[in-house]
mmCIF file of the N, C-alpha and C atoms, coordinates in Angstrom:
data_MODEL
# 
_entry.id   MODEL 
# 
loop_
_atom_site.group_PDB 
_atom_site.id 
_atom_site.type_symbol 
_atom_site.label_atom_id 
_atom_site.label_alt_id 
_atom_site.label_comp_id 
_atom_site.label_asym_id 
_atom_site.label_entity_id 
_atom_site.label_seq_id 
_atom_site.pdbx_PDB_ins_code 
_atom_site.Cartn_x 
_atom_site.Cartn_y 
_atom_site.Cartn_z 
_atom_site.occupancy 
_atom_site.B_iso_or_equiv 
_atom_site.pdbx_formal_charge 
_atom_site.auth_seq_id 
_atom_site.auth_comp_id 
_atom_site.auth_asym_id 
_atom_site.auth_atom_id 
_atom_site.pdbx_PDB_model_num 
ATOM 1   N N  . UNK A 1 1  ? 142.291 142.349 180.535 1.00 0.00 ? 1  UNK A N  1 
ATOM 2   C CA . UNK A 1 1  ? 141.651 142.762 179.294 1.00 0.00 ? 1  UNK A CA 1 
ATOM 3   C C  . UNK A 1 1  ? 142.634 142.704 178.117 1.00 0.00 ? 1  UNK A C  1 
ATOM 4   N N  . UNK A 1 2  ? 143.626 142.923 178.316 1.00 0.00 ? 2  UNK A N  1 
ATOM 5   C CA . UNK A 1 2  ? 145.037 143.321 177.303 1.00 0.00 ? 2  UNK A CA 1 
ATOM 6   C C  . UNK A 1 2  ? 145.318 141.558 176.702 1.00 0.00 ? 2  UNK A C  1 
ATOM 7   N N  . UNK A 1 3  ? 144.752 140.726 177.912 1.00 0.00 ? 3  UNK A N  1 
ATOM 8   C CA . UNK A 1 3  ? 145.206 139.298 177.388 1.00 0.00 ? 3  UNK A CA 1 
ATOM 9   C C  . UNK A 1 3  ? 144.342 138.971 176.698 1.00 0.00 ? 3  UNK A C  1 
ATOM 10  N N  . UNK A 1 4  ? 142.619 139.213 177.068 1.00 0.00 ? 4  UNK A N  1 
ATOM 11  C CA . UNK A 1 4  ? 141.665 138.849 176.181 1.00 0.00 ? 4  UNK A CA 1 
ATOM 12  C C  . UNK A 1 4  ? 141.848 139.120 174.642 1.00 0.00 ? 4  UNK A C  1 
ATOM 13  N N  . UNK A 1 5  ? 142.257 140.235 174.768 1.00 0.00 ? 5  UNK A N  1 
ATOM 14  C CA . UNK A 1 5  ? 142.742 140.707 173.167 1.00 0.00 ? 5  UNK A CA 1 
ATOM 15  C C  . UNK A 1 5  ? 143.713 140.102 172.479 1.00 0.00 ? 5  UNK A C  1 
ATOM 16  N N  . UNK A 1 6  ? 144.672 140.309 173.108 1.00 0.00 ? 6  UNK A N  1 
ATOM 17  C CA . UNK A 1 6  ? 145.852 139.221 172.505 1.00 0.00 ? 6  UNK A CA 1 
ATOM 18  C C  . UNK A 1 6  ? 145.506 137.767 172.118 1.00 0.00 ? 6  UNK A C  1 
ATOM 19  N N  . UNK A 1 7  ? 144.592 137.020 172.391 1.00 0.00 ? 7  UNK A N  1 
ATOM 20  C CA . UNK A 1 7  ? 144.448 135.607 172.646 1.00 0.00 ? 7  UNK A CA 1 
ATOM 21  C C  . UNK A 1 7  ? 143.221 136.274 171.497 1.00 0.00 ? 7  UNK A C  1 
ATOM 22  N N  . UNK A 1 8  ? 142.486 136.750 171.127 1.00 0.00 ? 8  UNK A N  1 
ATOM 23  C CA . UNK A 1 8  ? 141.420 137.101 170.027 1.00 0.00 ? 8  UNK A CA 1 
ATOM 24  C C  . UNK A 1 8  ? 142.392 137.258 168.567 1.00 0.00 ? 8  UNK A C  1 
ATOM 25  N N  . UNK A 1 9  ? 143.485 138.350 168.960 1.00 0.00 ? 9  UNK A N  1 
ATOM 26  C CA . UNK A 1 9  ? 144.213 138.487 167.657 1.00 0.00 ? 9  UNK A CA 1 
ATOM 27  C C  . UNK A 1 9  ? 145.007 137.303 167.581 1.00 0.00 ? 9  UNK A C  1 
ATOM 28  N N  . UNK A 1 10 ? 145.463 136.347 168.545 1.00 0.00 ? 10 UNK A N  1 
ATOM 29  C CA . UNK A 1 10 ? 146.379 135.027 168.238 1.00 0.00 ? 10 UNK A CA 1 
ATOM 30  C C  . UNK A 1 10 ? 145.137 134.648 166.983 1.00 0.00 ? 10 UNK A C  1 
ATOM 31  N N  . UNK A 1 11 ? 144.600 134.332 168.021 1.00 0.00 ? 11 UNK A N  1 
ATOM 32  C CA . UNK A 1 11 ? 143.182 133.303 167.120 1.00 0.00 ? 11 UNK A CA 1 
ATOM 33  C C  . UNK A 1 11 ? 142.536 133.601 165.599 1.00 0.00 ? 11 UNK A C  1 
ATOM 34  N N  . UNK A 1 12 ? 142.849 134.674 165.703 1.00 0.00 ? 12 UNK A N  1 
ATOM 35  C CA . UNK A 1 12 ? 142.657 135.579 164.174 1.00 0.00 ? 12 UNK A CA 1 
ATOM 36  C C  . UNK A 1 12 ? 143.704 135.154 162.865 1.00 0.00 ? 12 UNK A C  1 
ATOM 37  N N  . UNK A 1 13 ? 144.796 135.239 163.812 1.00 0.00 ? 13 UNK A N  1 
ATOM 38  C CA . UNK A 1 13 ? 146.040 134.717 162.628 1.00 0.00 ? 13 UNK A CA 1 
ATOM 39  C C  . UNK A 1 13 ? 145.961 133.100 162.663 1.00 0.00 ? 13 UNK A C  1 
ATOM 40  N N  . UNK A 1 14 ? 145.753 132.594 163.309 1.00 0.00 ? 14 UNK A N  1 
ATOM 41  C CA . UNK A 1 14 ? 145.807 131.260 163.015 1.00 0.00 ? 14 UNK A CA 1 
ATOM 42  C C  . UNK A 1 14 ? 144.190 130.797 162.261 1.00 0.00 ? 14 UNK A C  1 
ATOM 43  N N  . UNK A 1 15 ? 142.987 131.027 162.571 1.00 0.00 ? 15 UNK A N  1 
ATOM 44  C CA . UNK A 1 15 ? 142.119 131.067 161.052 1.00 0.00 ? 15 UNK A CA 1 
ATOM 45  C C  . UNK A 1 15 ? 142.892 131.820 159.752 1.00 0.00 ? 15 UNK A C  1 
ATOM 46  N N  . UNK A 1 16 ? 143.237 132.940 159.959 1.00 0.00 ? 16 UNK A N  1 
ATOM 47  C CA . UNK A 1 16 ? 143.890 133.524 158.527 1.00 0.00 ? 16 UNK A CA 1 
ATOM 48  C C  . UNK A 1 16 ? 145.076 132.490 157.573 1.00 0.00 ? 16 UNK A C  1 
ATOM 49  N N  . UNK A 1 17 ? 145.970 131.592 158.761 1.00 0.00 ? 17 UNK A N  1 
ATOM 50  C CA . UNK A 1 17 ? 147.315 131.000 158.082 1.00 0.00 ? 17 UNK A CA 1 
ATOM 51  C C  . UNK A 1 17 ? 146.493 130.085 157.063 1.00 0.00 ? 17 UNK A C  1 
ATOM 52  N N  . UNK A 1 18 ? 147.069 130.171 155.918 1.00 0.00 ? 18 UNK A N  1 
ATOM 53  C CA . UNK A 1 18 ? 146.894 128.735 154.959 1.00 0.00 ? 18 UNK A CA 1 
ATOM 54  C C  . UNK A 1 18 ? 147.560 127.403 155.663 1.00 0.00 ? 18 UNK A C  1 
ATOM 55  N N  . UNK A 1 19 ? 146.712 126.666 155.084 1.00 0.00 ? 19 UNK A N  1 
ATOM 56  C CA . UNK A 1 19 ? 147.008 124.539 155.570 1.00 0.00 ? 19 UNK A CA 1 
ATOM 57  C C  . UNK A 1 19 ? 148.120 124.663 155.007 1.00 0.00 ? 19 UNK A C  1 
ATOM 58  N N  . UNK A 1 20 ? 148.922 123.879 155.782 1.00 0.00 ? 20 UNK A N  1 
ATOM 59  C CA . UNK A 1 20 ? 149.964 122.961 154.735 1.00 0.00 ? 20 UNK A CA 1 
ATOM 60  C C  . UNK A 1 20 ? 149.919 122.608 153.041 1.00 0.00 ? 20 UNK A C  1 
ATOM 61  N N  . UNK A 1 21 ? 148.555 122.343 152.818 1.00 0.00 ? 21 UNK A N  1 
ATOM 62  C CA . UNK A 1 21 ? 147.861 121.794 151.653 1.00 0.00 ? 21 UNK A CA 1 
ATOM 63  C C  . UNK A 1 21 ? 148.044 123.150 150.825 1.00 0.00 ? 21 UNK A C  1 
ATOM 64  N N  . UNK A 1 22 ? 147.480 123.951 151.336 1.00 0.00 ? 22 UNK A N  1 
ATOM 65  C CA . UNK A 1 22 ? 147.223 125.249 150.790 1.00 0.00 ? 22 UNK A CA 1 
ATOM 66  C C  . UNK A 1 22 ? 148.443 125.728 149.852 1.00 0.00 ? 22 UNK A C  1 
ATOM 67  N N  . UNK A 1 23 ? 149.544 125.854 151.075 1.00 0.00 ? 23 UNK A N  1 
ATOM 68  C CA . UNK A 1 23 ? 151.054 126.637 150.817 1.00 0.00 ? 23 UNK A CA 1 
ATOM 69  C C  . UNK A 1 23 ? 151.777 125.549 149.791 1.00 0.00 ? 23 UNK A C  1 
ATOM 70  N N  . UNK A 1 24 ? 151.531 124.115 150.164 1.00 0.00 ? 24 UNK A N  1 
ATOM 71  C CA . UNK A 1 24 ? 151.994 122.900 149.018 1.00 0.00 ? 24 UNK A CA 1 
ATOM 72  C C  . UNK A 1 24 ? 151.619 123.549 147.173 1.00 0.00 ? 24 UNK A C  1 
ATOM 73  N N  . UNK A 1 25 ? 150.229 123.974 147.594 1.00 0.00 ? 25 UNK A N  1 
ATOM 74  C CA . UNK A 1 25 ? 149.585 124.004 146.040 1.00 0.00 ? 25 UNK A CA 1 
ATOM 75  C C  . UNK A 1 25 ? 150.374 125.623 145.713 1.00 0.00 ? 25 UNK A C  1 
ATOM 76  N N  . UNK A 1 26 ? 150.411 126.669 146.818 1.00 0.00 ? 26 UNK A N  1 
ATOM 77  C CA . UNK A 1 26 ? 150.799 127.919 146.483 1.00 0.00 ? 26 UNK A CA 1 
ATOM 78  C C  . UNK A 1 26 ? 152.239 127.880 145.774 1.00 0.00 ? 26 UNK A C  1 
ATOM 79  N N  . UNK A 1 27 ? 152.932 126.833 146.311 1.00 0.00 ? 27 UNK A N  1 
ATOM 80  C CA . UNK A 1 27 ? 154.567 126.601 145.482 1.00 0.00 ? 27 UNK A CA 1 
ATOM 81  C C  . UNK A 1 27 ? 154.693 126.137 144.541 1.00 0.00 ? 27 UNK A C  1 
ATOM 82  N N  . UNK A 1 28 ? 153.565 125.006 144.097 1.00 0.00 ? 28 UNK A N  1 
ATOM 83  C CA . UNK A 1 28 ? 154.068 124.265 143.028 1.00 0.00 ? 28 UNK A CA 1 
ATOM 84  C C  . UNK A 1 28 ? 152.986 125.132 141.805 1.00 0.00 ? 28 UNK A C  1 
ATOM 85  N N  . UNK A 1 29 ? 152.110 126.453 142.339 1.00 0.00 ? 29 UNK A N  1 
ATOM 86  C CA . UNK A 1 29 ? 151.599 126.955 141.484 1.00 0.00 ? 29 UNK A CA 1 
ATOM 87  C C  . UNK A 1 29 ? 152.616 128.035 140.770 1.00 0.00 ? 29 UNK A C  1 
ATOM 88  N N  . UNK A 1 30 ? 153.917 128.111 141.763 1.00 0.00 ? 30 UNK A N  1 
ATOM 89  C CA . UNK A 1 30 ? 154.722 129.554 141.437 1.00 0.00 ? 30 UNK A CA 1 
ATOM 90  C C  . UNK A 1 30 ? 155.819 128.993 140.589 1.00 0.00 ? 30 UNK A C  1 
ATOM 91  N N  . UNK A 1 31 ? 156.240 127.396 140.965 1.00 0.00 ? 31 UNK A N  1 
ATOM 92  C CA . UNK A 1 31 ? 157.025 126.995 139.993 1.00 0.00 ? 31 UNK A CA 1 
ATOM 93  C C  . UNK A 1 31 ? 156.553 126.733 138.577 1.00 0.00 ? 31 UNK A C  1 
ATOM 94  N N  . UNK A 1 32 ? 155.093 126.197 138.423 1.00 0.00 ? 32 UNK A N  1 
ATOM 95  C CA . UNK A 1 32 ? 154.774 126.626 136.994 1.00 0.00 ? 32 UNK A CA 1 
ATOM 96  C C  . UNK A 1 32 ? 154.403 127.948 136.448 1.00 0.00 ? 32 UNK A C  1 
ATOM 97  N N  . UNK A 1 33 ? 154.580 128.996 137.086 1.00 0.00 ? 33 UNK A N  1 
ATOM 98  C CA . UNK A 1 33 ? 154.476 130.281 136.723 1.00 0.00 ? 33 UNK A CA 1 
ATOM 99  C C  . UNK A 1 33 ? 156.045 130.766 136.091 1.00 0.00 ? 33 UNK A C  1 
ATOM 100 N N  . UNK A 1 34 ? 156.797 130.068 136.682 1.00 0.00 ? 34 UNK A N  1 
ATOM 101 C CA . UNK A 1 34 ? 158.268 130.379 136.536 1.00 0.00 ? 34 UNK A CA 1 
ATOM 102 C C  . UNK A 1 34 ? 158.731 130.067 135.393 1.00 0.00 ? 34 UNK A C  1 
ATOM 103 N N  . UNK A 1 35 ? 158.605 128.684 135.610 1.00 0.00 ? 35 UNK A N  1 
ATOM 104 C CA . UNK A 1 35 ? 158.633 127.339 134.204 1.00 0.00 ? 35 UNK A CA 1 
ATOM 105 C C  . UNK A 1 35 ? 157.915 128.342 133.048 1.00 0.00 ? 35 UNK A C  1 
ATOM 106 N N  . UNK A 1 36 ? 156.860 128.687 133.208 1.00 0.00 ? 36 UNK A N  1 
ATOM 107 C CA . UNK A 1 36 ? 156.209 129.347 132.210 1.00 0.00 ? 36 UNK A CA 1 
ATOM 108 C C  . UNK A 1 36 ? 157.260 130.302 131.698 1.00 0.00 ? 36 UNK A C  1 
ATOM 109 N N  . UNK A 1 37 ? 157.012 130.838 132.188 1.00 0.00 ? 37 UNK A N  1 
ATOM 110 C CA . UNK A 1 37 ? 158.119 132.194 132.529 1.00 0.00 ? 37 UNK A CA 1 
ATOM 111 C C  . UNK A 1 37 ? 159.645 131.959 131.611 1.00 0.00 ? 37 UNK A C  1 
ATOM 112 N N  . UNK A 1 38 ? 159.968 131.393 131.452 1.00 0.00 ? 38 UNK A N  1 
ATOM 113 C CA . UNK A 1 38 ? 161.498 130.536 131.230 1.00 0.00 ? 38 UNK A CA 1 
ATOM 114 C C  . UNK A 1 38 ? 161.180 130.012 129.468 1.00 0.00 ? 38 UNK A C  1 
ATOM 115 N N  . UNK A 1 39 ? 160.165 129.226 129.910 1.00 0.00 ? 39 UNK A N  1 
ATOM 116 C CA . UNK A 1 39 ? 159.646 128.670 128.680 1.00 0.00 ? 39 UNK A CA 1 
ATOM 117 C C  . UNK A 1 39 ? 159.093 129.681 127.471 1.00 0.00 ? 39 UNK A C  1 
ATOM 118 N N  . UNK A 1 40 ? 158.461 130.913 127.676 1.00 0.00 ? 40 UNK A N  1 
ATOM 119 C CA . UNK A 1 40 ? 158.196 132.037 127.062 1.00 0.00 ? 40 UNK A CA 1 
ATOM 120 C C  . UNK A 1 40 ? 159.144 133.102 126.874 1.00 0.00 ? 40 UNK A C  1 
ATOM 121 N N  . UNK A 1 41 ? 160.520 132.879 127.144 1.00 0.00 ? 41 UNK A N  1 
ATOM 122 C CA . UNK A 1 41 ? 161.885 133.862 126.842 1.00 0.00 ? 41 UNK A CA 1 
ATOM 123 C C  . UNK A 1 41 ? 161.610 134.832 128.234 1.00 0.00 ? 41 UNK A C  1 
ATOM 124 N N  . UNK A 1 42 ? 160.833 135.190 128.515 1.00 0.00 ? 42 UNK A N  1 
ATOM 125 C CA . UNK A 1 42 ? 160.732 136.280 129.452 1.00 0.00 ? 42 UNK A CA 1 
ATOM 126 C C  . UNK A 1 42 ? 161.811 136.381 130.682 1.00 0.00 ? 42 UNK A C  1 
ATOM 127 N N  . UNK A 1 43 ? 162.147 135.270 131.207 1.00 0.00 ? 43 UNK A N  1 
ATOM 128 C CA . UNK A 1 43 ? 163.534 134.990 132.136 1.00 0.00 ? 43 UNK A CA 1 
ATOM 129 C C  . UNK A 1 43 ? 164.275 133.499 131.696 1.00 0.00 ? 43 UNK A C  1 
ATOM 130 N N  . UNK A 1 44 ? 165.646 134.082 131.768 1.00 0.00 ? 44 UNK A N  1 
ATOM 131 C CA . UNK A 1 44 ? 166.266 133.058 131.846 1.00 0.00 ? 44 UNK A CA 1 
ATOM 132 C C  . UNK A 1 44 ? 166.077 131.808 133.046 1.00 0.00 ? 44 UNK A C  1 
ATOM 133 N N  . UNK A 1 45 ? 166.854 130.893 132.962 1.00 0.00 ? 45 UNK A N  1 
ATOM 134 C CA . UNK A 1 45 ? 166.476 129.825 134.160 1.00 0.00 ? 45 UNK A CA 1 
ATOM 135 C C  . UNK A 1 45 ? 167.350 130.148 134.917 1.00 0.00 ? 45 UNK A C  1 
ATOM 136 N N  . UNK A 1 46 ? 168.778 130.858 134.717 1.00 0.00 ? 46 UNK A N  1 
ATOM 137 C CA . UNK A 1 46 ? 169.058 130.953 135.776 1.00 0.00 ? 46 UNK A CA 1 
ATOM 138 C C  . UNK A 1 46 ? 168.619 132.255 136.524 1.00 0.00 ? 46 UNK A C  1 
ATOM 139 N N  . UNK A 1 47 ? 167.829 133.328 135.988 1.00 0.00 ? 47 UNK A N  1 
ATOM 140 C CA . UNK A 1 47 ? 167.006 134.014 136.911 1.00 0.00 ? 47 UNK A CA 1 
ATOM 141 C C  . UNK A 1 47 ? 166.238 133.289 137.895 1.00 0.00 ? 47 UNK A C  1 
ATOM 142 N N  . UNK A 1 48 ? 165.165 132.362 137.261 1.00 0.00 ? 48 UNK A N  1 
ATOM 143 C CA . UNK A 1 48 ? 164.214 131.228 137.943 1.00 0.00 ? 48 UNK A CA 1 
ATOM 144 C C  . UNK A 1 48 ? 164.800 130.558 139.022 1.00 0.00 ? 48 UNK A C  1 
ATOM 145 N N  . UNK A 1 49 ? 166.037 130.163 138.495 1.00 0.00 ? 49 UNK A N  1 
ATOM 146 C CA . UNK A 1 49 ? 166.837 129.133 139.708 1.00 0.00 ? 49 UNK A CA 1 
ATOM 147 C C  . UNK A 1 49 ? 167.193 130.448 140.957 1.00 0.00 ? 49 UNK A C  1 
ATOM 148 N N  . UNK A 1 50 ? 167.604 131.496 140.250 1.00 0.00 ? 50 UNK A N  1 
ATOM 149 C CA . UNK A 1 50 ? 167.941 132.648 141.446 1.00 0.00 ? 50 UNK A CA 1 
ATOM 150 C C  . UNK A 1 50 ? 166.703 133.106 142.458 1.00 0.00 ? 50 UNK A C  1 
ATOM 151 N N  . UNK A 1 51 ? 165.410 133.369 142.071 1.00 0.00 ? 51 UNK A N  1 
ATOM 152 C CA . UNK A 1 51 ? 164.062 133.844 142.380 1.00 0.00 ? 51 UNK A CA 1 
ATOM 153 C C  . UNK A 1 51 ? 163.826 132.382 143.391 1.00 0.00 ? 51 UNK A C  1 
ATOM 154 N N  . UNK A 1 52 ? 163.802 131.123 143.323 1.00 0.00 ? 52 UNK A N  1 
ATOM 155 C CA . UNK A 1 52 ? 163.196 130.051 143.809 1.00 0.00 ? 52 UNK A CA 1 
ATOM 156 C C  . UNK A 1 52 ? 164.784 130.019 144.854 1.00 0.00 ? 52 UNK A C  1 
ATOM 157 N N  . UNK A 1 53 ? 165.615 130.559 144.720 1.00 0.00 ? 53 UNK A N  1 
ATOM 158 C CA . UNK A 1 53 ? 166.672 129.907 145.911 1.00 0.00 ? 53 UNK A CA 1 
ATOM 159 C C  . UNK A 1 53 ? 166.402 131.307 147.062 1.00 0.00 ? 53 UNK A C  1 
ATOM 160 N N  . UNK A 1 54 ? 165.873 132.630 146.169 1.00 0.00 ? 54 UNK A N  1 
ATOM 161 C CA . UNK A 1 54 ? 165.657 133.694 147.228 1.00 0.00 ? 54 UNK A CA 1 
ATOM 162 C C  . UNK A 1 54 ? 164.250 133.266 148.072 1.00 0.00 ? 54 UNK A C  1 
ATOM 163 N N  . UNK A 1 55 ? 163.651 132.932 147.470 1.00 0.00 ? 55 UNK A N  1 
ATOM 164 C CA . UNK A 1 55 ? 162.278 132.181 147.990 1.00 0.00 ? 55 UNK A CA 1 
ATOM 165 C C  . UNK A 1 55 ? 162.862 130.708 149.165 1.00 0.00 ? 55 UNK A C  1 
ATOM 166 N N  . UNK A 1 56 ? 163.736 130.261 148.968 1.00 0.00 ? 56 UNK A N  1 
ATOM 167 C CA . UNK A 1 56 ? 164.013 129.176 149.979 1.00 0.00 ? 56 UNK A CA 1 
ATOM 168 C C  . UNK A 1 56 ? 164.506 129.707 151.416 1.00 0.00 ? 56 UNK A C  1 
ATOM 169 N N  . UNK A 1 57 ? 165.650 130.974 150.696 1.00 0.00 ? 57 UNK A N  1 
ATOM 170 C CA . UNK A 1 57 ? 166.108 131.890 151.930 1.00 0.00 ? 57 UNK A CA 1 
ATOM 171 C C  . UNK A 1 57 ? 165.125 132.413 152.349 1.00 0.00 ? 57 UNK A C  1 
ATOM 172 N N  . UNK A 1 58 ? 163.930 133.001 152.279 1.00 0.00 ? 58 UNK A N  1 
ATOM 173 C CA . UNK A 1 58 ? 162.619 133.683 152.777 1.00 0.00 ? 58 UNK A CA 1 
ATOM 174 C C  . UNK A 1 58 ? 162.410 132.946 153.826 1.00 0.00 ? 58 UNK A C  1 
ATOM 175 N N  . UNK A 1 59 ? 161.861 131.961 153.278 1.00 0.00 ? 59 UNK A N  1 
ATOM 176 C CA . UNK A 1 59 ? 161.132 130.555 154.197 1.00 0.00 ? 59 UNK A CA 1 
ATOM 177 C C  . UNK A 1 59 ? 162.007 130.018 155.479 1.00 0.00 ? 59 UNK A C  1 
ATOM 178 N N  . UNK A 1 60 ? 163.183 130.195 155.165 1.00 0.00 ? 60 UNK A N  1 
ATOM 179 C CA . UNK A 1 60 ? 164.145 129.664 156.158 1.00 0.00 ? 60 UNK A CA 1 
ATOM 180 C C  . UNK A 1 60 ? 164.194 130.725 157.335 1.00 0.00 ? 60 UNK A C  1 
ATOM 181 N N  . UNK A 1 61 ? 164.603 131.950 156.668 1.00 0.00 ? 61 UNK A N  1 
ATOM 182 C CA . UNK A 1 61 ? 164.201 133.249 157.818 1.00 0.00 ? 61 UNK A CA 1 
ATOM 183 C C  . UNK A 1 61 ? 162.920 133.378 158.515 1.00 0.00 ? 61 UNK A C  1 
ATOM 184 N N  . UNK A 1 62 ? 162.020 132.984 157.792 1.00 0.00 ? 62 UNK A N  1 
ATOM 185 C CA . UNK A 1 62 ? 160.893 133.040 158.981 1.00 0.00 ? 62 UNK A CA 1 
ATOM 186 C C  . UNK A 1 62 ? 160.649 132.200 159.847 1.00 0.00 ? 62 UNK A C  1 
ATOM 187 N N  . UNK A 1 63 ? 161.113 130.719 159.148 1.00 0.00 ? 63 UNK A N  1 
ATOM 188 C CA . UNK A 1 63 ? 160.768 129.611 160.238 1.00 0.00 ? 63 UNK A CA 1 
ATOM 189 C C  . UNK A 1 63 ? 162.011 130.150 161.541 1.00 0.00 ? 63 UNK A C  1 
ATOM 190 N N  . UNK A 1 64 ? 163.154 130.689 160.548 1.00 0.00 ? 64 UNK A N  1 
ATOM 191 C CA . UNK A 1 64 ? 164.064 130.835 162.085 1.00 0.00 ? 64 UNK A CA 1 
ATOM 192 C C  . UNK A 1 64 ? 163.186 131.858 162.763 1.00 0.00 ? 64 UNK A C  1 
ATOM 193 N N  . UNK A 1 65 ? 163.017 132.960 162.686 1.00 0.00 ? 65 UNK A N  1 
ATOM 194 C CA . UNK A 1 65 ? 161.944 134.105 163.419 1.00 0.00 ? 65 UNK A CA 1 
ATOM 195 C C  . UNK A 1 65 ? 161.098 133.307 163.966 1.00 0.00 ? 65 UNK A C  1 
ATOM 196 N N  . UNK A 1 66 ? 160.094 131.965 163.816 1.00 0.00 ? 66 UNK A N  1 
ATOM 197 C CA . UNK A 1 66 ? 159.254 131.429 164.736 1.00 0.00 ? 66 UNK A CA 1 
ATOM 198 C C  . UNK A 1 66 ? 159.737 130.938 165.414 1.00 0.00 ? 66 UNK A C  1 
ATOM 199 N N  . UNK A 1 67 ? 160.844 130.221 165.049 1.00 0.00 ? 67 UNK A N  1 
ATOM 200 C CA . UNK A 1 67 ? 161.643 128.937 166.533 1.00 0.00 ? 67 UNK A CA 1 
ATOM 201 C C  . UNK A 1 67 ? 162.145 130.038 167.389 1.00 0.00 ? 67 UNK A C  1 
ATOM 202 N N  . UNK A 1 68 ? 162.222 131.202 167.240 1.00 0.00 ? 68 UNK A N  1 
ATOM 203 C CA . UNK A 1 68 ? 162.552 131.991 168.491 1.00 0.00 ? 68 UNK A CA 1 
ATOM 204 C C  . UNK A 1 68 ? 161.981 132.913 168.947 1.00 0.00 ? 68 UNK A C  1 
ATOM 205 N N  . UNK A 1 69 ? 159.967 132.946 168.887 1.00 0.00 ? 69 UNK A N  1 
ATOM 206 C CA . UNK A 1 69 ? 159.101 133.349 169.055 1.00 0.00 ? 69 UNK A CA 1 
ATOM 207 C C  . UNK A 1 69 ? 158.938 132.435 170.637 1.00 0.00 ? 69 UNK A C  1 
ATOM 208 N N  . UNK A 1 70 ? 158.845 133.180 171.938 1.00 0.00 ? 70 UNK A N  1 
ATOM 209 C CA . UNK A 1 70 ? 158.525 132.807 172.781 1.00 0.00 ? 70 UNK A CA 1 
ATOM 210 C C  . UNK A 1 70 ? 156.456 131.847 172.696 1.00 0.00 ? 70 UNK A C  1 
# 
């Protein structure tokens, strides 16, 4: 019973994950938010450049957390 469940909540997160397509459009929507951002005085670029390299370290930590997801 404990597996039936588990294999229901797998299946749950994988309808929930965004496509490839999805997460493509979600980045290049945050870099023109940034750009904006930069372009309107509100942050410097090198804040922007700092925010988008903490965002690269994010991404990198999780993919490492999956490659060592049994």
């Amino acid at each position: 019973e404990k597996m039936t469940e588990r294999r229901a909540k797998l299946e749950q997160r994988k309808a929930q994950k965004p496509s490839k397509a999805e997460m493509k459009a979600r980045k290049a929507e945050m870099q023109e938010r940034l750009a904006a951002r930069v372009e309107s005085g509100e942050i410097t670029q090198a804040e922007a450049d700092e925010i988008r390299e903490k965002m690269t370290e994010r991404r990198a930590k999780l993919e490492q957390r999956k490659a060592q997801k049994p």
